[in-house]
LOKEDO-277962 format. One record per residue (C-alpha): residue number from 1; residue in three letters; x, y, z. Coordinates in nm, 2 decimals, decimal comma. Layout:
N
  marvex  dogu      c1      c2      c3
     NUM   Ala       X       Y       Z
...
END
This chain:
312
  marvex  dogu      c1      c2      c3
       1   Unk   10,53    7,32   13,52
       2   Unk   10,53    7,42   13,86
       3   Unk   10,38    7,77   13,93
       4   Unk   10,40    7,92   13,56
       5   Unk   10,02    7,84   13,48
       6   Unk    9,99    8,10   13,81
       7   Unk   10,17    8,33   13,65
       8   Unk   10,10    8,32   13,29
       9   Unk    9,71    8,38   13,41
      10   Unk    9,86    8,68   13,64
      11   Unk    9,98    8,85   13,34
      12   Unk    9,65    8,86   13,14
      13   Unk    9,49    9,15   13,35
      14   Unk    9,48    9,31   13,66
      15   Unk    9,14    9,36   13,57
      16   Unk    9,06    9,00   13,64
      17   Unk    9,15    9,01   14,02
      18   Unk    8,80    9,19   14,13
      19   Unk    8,63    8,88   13,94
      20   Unk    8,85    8,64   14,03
      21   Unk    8,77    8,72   14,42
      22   Unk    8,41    8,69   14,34
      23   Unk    8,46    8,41   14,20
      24   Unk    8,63    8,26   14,48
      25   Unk    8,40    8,35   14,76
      26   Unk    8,16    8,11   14,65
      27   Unk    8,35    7,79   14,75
      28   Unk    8,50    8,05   15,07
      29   Unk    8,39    7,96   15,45
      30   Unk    8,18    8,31   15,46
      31   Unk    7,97    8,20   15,19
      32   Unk    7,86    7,89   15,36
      33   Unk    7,84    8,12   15,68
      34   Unk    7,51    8,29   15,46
      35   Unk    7,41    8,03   15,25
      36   Unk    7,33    7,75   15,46
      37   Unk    7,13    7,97   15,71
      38   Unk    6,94    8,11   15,48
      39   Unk    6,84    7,75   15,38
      40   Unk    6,80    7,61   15,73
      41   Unk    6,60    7,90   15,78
      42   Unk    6,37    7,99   15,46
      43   Unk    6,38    7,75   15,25
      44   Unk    6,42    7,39   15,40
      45   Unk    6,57    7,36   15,76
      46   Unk    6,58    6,92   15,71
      47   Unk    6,76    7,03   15,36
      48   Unk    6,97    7,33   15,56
      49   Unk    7,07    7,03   15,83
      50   Unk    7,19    6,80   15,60
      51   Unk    7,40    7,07   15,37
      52   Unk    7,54    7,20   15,70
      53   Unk    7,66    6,82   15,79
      54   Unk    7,81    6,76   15,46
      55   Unk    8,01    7,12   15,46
      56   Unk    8,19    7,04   15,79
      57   Unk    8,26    6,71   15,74
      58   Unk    8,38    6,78   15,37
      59   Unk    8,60    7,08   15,53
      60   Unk    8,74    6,85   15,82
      61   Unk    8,88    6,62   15,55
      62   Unk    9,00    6,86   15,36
      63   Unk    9,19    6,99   15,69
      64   Unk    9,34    6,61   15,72
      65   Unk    9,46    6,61   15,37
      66   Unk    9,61    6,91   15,38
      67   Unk    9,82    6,79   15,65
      68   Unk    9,90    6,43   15,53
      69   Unk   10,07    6,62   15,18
      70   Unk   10,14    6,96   15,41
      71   Unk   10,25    7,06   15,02
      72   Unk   10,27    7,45   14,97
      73   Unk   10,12    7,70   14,82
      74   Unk   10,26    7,89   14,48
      75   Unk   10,32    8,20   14,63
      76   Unk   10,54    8,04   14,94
      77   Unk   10,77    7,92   14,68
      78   Unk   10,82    8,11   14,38
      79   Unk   10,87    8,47   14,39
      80   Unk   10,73    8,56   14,07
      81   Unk   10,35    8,47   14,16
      82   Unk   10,14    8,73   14,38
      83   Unk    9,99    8,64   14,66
      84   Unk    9,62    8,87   14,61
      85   Unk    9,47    8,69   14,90
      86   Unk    9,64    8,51   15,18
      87   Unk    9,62    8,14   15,34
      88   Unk    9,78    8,03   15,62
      89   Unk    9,71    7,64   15,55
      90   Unk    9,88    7,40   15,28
      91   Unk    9,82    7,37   14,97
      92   Unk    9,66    7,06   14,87
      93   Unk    9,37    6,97   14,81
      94   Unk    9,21    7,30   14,74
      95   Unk    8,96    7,38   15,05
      96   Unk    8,75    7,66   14,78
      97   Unk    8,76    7,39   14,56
      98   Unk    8,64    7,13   14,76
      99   Unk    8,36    7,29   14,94
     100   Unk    8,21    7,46   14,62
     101   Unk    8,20    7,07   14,45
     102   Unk    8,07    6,95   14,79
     103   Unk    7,79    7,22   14,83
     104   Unk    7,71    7,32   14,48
     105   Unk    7,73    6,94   14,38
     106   Unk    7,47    6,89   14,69
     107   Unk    7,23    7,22   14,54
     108   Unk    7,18    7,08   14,20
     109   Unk    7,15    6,72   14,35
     110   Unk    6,88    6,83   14,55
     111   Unk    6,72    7,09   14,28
     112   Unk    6,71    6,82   14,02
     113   Unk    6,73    7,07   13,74
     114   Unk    6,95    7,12   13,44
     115   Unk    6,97    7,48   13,46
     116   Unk    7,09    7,42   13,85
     117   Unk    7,38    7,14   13,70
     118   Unk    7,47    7,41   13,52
     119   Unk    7,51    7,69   13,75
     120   Unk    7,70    7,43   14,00
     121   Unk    7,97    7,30   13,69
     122   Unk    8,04    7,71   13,62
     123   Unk    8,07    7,80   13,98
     124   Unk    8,30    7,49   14,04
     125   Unk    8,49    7,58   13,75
     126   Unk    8,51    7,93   13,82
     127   Unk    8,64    7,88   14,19
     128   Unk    8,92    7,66   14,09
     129   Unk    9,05    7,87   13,78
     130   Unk    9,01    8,19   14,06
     131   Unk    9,23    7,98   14,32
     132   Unk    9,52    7,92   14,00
     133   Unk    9,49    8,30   13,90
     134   Unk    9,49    8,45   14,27
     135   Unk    9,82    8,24   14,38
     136   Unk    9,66    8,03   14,61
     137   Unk    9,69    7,68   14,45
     138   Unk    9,87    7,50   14,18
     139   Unk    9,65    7,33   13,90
     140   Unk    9,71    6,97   14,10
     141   Unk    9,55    7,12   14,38
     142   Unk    9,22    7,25   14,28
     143   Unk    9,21    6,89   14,09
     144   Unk    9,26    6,71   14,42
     145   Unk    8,99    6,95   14,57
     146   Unk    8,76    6,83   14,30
     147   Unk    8,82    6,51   14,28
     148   Unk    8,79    6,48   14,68
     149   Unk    8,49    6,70   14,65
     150   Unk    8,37    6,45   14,43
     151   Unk    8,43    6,16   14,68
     152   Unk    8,28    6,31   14,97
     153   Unk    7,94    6,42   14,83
     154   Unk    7,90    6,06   14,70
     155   Unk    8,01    5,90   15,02
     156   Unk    7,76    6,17   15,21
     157   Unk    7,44    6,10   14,95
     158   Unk    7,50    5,69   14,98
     159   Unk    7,57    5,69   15,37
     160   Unk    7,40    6,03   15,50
     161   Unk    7,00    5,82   15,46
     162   Unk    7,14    5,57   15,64
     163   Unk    7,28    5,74   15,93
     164   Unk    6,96    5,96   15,95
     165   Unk    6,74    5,68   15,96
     166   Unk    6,93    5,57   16,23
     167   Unk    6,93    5,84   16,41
     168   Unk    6,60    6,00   16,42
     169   Unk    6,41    5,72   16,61
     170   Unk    6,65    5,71   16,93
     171   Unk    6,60    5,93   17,24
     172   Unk    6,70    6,26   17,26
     173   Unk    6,97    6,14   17,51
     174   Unk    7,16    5,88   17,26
     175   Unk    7,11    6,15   16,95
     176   Unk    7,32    6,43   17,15
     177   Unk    7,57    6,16   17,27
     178   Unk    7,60    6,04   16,93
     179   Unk    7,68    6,34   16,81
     180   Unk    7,95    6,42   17,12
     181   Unk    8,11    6,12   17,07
     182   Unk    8,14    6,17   16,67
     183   Unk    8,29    6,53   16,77
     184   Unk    8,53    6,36   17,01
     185   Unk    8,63    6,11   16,72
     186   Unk    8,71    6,38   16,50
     187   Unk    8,93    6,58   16,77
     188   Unk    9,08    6,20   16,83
     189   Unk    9,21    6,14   16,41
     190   Unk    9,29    6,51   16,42
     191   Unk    9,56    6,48   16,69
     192   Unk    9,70    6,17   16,54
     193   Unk    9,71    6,32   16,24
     194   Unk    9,92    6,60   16,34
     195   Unk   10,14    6,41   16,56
     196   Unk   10,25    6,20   16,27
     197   Unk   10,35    6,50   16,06
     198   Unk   10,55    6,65   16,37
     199   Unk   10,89    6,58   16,30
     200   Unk   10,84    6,69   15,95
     201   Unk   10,99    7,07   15,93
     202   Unk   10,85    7,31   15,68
     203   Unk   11,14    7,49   15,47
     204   Unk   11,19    7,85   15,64
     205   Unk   11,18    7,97   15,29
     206   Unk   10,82    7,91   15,30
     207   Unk   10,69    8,13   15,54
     208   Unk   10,96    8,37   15,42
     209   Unk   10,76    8,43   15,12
     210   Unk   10,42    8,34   15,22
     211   Unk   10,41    8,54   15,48
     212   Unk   10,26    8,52   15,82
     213   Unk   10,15    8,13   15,79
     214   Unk   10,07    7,86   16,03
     215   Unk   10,03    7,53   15,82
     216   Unk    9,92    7,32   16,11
     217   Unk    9,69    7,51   16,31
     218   Unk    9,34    7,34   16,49
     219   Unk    9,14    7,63   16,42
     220   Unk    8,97    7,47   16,11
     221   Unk    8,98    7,10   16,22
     222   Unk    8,84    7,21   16,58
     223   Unk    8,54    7,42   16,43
     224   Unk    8,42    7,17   16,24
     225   Unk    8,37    6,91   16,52
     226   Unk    8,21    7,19   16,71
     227   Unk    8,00    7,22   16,42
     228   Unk    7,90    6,81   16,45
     229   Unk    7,83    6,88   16,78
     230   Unk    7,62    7,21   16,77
     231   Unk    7,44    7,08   16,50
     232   Unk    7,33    6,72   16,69
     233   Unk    7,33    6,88   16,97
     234   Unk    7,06    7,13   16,83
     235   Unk    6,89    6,96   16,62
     236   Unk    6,80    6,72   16,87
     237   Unk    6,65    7,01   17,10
     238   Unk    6,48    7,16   16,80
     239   Unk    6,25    6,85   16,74
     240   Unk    6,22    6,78   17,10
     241   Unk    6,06    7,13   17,10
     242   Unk    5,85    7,12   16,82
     243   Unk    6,06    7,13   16,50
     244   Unk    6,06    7,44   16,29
     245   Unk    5,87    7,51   15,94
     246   Unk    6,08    7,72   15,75
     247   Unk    5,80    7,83   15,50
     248   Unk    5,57    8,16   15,50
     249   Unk    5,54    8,52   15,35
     250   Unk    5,88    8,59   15,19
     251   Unk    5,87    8,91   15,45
     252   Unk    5,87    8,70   15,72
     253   Unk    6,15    8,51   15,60
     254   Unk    6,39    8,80   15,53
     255   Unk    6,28    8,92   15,83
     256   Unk    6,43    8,58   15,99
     257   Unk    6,74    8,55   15,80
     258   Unk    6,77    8,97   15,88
     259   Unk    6,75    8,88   16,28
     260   Unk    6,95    8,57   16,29
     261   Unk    7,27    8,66   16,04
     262   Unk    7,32    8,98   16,30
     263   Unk    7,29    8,75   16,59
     264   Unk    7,54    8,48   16,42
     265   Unk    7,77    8,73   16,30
     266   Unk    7,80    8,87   16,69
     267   Unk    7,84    8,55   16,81
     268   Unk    8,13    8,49   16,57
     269   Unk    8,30    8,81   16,60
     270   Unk    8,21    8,94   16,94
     271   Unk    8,30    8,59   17,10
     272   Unk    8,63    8,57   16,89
     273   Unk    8,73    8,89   17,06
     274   Unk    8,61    8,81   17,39
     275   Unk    8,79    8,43   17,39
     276   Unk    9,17    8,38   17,44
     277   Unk    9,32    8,26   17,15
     278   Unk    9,62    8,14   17,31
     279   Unk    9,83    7,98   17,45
     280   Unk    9,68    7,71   17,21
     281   Unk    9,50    7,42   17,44
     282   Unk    9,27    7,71   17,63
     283   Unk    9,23    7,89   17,29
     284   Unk    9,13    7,56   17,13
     285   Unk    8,88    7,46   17,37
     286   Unk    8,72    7,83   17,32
     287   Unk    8,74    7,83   16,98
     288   Unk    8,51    7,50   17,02
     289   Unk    8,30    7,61   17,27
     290   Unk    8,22    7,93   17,05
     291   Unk    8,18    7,72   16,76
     292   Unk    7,91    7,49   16,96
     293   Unk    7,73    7,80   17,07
     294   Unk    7,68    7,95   16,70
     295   Unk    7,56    7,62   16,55
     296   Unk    7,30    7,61   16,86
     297   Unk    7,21    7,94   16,77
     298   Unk    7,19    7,87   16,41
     299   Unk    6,94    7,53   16,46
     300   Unk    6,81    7,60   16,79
     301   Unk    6,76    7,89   16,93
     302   Unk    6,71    8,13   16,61
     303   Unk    6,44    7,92   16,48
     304   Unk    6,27    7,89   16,86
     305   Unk    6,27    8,31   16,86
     306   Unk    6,12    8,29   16,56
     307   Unk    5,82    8,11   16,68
     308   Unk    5,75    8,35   16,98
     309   Unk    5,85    8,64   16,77
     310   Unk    5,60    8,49   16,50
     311   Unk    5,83    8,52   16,28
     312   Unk    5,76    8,14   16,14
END
């Protein structure tokens, strides 16, 4: 069938594209970007930790699989389907998929309420039928991106109590090493990875349509075992200095998620700017570094500010 269920839902109306990008901003990196702070930070931080684990993890396999089929996208390869956002990553599994089964899976897991079931199963839905209808994935893909969605929330709810209970006895010392090494690990299967697909060569066609794309870039793979790291690494410090209660007056907590989104979102952008991006080992290394400093901020810092701010 190829890319014709693309286009068939292309032709129904150029109406659909404004909620089709809605749509697909749910399962999207910046959504996560607001969502999981806003949980670590006024609703549950334990809960916020946990979803912020699962996320990263869930996207770094995505990242692998991506590589290991390094399949394209419908718009590289057939002329007739528009391209109304852009990706510069293969196709398959869907990332949007995957991440809104892994996080909204995790939500109504942890809300234990039909109506919450509910609202995950159409979001889920929603995302993958807005990947088909905006070009960016074949119907195979956003069904790979479920169904690996599917594996990695159940692998994270069996092992995650485990590994926390683990964890949370040792010294500060072995829980930030712990989480270096599992960074390092990452980094480790991610070059090996790639190096196995090197002497694969992507059609030119590919890029000739596409666009400006670069299938095999560490950007993605790199931030999320910054993220592992950042989030050990400040997590550890957090309940070394205290820990952090994220209840309190709804003022106060706006008031916190107001303060800490502007200081995240400077981090991200200001330190993007700032920070080489190539030639690609230096940019790599910055692009973790930056990474690690925004998860500290995020699980560390923010909530510390908070405190003397009296803010929580």
């Amino acid at each position: 069938m190829g890319a014709d269920l693309n286009f068939a839902l292309q032709q129904l109306s150029p109406a659909l594209a404004t909620v089709m990008h809605l749509l697909s901003f749910f399962g999207s990196e910046d959504f996560f970007l607001l969502l999981v702070p806003f949980i670590f930070w006024c609703v549950d931080s334990n809960f916020g930790a946990r979803l912020l684990f699962l996320i990263a993890t869930s996207d770094f396999v995505n990242g692998l699989l991506k590589w290991t089929f390094h399949a394209p996208r419908p718009y590289w390869v057939d002329a007739r389907v528009k391209a109304l956002e852009s990706e510069i990553s293969y196709g398959i599994p869907s990332g949007h998929t995957q991440s809104a089964t892994v996080g909204w899976g995790y939500l109504a897991l942890h809300v234990k309420r039909w109506w919450m079931w509910l609202i995950a199963a159409l979001v889920i839905f929603g995302v993958a039928l807005a990947r088909v209808y905006l070009g960016m994935h074949y119907l195979g893909d956003v069904i790979g991106g479920l169904i690996v969605g599917l594996i990695v929330l159940i692998a994270f709810v069996v092992f995650e109590p485990r590994v926390t209970r683990w964890i949370l006895p040792k010294p500060i010392g072995v829980q930030i090493a712990t989480a270096f090494i599992a960074s390092m690990l990452m980094l480790a299967i991610m070059l090996i990875v790639r190096s196995a697909i090197s002497g694969i060569v992507d059609p030119s066609e590919w890029a000739q349509l596409g666009g400006p794309i670069a299938p095999r870039s560490l950007d993605t793979p790199i931030s999320d075992a910054a993220i592992i790291f950042g989030a050990g690494l400040g997590l550890a410090l957090l309940k070394r200095s205290g820990g952090f209660n994220a209840r309190g007056p709804w003022s106060q907590r706006l008031l916190r998620l107001a303060l800490g989104l502007i200081v995240l979102l400077i981090l991200r952008f200001g330190l993007g700017a700032l920070f080489p991006r190539e030639p690609e080992l230096p940019g790599a290394i910055f692009r973790y570094v930056r990474y690690v400093i925004m998860v500290l901020w995020a699980t560390w810092l923010a909530p510390w500010v908070f405190v003397k701010l009296r803010l929580a």
